[in-house]
C-alpha positions as CSV (number, residue, x, y, z in Angstrom):
1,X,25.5,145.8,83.0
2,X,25.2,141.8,83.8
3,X,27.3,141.2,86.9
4,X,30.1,139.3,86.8
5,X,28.4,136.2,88.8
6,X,25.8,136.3,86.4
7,X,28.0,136.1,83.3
8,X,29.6,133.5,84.6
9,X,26.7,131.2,85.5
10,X,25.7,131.6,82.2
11,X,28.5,130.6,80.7
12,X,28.5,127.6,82.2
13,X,25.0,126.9,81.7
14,X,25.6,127.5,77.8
15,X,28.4,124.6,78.0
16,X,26.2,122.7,79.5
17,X,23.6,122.7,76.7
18,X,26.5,122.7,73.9
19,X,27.1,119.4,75.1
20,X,23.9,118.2,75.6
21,X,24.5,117.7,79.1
22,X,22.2,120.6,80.5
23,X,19.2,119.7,83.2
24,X,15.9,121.2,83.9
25,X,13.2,120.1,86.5
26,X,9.5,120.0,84.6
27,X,6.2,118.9,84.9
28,X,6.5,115.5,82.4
29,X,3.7,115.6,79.8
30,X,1.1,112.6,80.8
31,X,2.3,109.1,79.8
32,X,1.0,106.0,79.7
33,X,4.2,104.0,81.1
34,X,6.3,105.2,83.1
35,X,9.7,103.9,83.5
36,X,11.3,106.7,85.4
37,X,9.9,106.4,88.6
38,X,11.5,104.3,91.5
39,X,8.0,103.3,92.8
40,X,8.5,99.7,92.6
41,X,5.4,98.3,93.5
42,X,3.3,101.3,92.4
43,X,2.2,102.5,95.9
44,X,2.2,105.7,95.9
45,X,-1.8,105.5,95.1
46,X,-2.5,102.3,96.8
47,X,-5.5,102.7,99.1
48,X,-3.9,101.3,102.3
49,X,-0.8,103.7,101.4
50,X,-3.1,106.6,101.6
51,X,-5.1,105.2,104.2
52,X,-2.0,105.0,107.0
53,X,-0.5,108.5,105.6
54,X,-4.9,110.1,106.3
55,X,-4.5,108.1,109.7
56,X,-1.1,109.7,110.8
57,X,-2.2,113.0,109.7
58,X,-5.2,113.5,111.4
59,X,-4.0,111.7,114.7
60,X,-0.3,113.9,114.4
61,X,-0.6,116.3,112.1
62,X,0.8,117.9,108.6
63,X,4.1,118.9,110.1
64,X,6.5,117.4,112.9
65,X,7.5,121.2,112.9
66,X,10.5,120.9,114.7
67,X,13.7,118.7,115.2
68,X,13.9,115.4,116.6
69,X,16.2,116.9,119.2
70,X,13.3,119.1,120.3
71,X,9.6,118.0,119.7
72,X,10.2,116.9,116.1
73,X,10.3,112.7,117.4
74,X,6.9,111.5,117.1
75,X,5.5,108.3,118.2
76,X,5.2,107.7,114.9
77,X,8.7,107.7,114.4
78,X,9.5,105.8,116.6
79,X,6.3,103.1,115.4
80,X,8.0,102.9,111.8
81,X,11.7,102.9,113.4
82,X,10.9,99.9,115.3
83,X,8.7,98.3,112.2
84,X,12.4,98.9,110.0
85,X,14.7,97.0,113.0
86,X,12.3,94.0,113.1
87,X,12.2,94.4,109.2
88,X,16.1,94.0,109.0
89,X,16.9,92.3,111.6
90,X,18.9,95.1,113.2
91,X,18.6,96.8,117.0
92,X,19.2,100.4,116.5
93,X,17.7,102.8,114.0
94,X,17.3,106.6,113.1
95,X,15.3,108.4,110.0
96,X,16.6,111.0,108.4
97,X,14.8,113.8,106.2
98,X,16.2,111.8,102.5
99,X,19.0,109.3,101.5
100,X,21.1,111.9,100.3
101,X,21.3,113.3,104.2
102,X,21.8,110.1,105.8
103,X,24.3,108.9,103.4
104,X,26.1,112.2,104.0
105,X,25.5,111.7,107.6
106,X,27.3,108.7,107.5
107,X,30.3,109.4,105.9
108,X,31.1,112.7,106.9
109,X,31.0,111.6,110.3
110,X,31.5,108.0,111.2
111,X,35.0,107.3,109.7
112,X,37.9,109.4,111.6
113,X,41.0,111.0,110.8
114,X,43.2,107.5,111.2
115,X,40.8,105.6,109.3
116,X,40.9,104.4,105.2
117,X,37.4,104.4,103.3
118,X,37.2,101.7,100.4
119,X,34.5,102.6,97.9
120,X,32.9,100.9,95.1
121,X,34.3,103.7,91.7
122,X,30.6,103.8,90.9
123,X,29.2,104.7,94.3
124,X,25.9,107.1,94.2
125,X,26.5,110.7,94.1
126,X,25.2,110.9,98.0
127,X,28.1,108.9,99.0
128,X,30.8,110.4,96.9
129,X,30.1,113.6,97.3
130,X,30.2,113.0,101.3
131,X,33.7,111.4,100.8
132,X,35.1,114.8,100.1
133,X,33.8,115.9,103.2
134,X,35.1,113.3,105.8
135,X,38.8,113.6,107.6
136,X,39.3,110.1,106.4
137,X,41.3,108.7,103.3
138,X,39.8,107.4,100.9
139,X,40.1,105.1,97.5
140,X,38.1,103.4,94.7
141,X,38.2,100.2,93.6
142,X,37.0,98.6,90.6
143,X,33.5,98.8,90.2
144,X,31.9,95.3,91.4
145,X,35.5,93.5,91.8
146,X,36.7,92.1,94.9
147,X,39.7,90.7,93.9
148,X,40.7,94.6,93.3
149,X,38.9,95.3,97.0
150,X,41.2,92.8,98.4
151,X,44.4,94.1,96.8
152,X,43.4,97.2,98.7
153,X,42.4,95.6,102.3
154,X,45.3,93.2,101.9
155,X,47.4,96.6,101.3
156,X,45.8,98.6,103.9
157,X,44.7,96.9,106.8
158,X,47.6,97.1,109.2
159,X,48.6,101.0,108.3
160,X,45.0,102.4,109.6
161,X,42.6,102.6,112.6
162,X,39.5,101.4,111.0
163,X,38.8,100.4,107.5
164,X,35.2,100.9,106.1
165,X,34.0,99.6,103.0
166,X,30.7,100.9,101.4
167,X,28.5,99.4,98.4
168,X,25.3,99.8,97.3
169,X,23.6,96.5,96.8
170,X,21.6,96.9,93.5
171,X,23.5,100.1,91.7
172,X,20.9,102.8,91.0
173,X,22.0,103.4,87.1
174,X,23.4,100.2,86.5
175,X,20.9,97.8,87.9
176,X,24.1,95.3,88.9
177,X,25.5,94.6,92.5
178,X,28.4,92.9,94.1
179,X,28.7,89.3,95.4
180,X,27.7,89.9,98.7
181,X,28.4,86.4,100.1
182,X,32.1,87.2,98.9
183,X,32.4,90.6,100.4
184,X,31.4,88.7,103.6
185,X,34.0,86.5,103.3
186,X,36.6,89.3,102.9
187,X,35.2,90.9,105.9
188,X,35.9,88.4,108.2
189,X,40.1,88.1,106.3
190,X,40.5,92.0,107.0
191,X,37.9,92.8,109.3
192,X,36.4,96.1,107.7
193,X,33.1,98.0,108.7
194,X,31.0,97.6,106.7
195,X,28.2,100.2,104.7
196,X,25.4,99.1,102.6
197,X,23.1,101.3,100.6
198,X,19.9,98.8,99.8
199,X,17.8,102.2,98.6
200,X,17.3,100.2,95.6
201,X,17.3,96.5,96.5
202,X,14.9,97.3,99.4
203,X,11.1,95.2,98.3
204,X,12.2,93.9,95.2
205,X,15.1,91.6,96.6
206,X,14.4,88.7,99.9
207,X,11.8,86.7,100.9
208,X,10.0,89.3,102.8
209,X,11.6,92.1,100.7
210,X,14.3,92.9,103.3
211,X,16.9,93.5,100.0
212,X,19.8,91.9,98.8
213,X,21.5,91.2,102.2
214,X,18.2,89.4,103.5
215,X,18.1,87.2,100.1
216,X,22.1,86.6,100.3
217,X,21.9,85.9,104.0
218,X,24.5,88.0,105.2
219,X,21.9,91.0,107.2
220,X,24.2,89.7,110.2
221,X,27.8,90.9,109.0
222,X,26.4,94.4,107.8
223,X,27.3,96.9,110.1
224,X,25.4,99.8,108.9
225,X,22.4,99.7,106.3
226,X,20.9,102.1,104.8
227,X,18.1,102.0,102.9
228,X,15.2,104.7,101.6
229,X,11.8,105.4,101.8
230,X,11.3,106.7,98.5
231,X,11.4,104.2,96.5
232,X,9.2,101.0,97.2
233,X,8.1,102.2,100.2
234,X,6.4,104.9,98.4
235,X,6.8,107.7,100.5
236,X,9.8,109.6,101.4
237,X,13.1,110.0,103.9
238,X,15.3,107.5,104.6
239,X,16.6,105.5,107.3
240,X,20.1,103.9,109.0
241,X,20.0,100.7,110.5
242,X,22.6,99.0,112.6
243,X,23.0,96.8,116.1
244,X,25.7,99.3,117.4
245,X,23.4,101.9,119.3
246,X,26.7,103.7,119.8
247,X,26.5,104.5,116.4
248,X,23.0,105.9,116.4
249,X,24.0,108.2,119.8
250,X,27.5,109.3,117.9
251,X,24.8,110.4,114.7
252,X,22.6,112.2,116.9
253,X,25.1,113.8,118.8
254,X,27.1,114.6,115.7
255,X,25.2,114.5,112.7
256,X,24.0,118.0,111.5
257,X,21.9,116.6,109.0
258,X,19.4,115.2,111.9
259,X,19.8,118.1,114.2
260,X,19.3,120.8,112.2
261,X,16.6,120.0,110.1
262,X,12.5,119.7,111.0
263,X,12.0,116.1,110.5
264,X,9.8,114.3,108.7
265,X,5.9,114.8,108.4
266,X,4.0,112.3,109.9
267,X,1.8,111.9,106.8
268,X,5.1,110.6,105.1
269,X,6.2,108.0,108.3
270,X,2.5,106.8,107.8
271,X,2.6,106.6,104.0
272,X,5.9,104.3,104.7
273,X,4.5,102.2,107.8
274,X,1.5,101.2,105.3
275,X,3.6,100.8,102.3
276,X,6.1,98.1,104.5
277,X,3.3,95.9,105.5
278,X,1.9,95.8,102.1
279,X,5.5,94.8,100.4
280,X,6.3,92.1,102.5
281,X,3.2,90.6,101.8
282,X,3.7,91.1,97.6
283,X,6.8,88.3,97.1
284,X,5.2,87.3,94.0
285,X,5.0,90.5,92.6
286,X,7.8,91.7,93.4
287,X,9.2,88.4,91.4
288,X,6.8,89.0,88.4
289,X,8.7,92.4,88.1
290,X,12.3,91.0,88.2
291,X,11.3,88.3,85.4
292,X,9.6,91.4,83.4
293,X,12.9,93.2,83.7
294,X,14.6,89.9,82.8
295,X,12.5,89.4,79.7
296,X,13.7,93.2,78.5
297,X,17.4,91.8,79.0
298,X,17.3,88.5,76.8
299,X,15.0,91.1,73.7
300,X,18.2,93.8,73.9
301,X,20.7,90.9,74.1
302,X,19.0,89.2,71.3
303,X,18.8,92.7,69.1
304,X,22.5,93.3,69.8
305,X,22.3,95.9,72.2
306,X,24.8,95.4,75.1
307,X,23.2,93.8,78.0
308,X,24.5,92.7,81.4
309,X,23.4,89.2,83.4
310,X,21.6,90.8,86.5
311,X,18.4,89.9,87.4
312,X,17.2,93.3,88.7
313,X,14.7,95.5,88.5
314,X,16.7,98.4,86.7
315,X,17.8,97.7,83.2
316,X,19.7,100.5,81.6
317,X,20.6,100.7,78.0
318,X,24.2,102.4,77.5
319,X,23.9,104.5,73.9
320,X,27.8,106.1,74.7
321,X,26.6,109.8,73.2
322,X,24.4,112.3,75.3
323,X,22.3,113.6,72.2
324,X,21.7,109.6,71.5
325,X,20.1,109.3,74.9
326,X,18.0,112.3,74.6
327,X,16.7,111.4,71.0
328,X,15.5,107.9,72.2
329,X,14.1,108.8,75.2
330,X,12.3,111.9,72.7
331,X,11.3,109.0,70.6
332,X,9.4,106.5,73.4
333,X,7.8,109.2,74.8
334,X,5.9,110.3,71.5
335,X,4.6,106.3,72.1
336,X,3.7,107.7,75.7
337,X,6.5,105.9,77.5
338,X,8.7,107.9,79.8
339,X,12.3,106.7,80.3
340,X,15.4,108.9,82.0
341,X,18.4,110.2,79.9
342,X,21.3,109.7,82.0
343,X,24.7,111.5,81.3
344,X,27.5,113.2,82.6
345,X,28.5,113.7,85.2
346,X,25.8,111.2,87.1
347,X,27.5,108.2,84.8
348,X,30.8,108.3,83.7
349,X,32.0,109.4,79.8
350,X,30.5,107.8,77.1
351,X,28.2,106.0,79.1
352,X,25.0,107.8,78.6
353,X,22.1,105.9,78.9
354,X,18.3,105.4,79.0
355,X,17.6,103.7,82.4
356,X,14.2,101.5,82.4
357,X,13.2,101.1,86.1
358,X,10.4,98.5,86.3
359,X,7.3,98.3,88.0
360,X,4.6,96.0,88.8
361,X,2.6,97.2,85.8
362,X,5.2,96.6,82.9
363,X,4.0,93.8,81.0
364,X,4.9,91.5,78.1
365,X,3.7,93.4,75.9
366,X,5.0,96.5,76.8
367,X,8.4,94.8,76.9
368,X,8.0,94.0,73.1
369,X,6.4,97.1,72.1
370,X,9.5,98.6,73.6
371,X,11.8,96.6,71.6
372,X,10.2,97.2,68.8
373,X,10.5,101.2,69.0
374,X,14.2,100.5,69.9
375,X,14.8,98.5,66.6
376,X,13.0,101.6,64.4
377,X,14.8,103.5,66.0
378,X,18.6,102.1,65.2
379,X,17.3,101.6,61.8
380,X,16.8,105.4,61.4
């Protein structure tokens, strides 16, 4: 006889495929294009990449093998910590295991019982999730609009202790991101602190690849940044960045996600000490792949499809209907390209998408063989 706890993950499960809305990890067939990965600069494989994860292996080893509260804080750490402040422009820094932990680190712990969190409705999963963990209140406003935002401050300000406000910079299934100029400007009306996630504006966006802040010049009125190592940097892990070192002693005092976990392998901390020097020395390419991704945007506004005026990196292409995403993204990968199916519950209800992440080897041509598929397709 099944027990109950069985029967009931099932069932579930079964829902989940009845509405085209169940996931599965697998080994993706080879493709010639791939537009799911968030290596930016394609990295992962580059010989200096390789080269500073070889050197930080032999001279430190496979594993750090403990926490960073014990012997787990390698000079290495603190090498690609102090690379990431003069990066940013910040004083105080800590890495943590993956963005998912630090962003749950931060919220969980930093706003207090008196205090009001203002969050962007489509804030990553990392962050949302950790709202329902914190003592603090919290509320959503309007994705991307700060005259909502300061309806809410303006509401707000005097009735709590502290008031944080959190954002990504470029949204990771959207590809869009807020005015920050603007949201600088509203800081210093209703003085807020104030959390940005740059995971995916990080290489792609300023003049040495700093992100959005850095190209919007407002590095100085972020509190707290947080950014990854995954993505452009090519490695993984993830890092908080801030000139409070209060802050940094409250998360290592506090933060169960840093104590408790072995920290991260030196091979990875090399890996993203290599990958750093190499990005902010690759402006131009990281401009060839935002005028690639802005080429894709003009073709799908041009063929009708709904398109939005950003000029990042990530392009997704909302189809409303989950079994619409998965028989597109089935589609381009019989012409060997590989794109994500996003739906429910990671993007909101009749939003399901393909999201095209661009890299540093999409080119003009692929961008029109793309289209191409995408028109045989709606004429099916």
């Amino acid at each position: 006889m099944t027990h109950p706890f069985h029967l009931r993950l099932q069932k579930e499960l079964e829902l989940r495929r009845q509405t085209d809305l169940r996931r599965s990890i697998q080994i993706q067939d080879a493709c010639r294009l791939n537009l799911v990965s968030n290596d930016y600069f394609q990295l992962r494989s580059h010989p200096e990449v390789l080269a500073g994860a070889r050197e930080a292996l032999e001279q430190y080893g496979a594993s750090s093998s403990a926490s960073p509260l014990l012997s787990g804080f390698l000079p290495c750490h603190e090498h690609l910590i102090q690379q990431l402040k003069s990066w940013k422009n910040k004083k105080a820094g800590l890495l943590f295991n993956t963005g998912f932990m630090a962003n749950q680190a931060l919220i969980t712990h930093l706003p207090g019982p008196n205090d009001l969190v203002l969050v962007d409705r489509l804030i990553h999963h990392s962050i949302a999730q950790a709202l329902g963990k914190t003592s603090a209140r919290f509320k959503r406003y309007r994705h991307l609009n700060l005259g909502h935002l300061e309806e809410l401050l303006a509401e707000n300000h005097q009735a709590y202790e502290s008031l944080f406000v959190i954002t990504e910079s470029v949204f990771s299934m959207d590809g869009d991101y807020p005015d920050l100029p603007e949201l600088a400007a509203l800081k210093s009306k209703y003085p807020f602190v104030w959390i940005l996630d740059e995971a995916h504006a990080t290489g792609v966006f300023g003049p040495t690849g700093g992100g959005l802040a850095e190209e919007t010049g407002v590095l100085a009125e972020v509190d707290i940044l947080m950014g990854t190592l995954g993505k452009a940097l090519a490695s993984m892990g993830a890092y908080i960045l801030t000139d409070s070192q209060n802050i940094m002693d409250y998360l290592v005092n506090y933060s169960g996600e840093l104590i408790y976990s072995t920290y991260l392998g030196p091979p990875q901390v090399g890996a993203a000490q290599a990958a750093l020097n190499v990005i902010q020395n690759s402006r131009q390419t990281a401009e060839q792949i935002r005028h690639t991704a802005g080429l894709f945007r003009r073709k799908l506004k041009a063929e009708g499809w709904p398109s939005k005026d950003f000029d990042s990196q990530i392009v997704p292409l909302i189809l409303g209907k989950p079994r619409e995403a998965l028989e597109l993204r089935d589609k381009l990968l019989e012409h060997g390209i590989l794109t994500g199916a996003v739906r429910p519950p990671t993007v909101p209800k009749d939003s399901s998408r393909l999201r095209f992440s661009f890299h540093s080897g999409v080119t003009e041509d692929h961008v029109n063989e793309i289209v191409e598929i995408l028109k045989a397709w709606r004429r099916r």
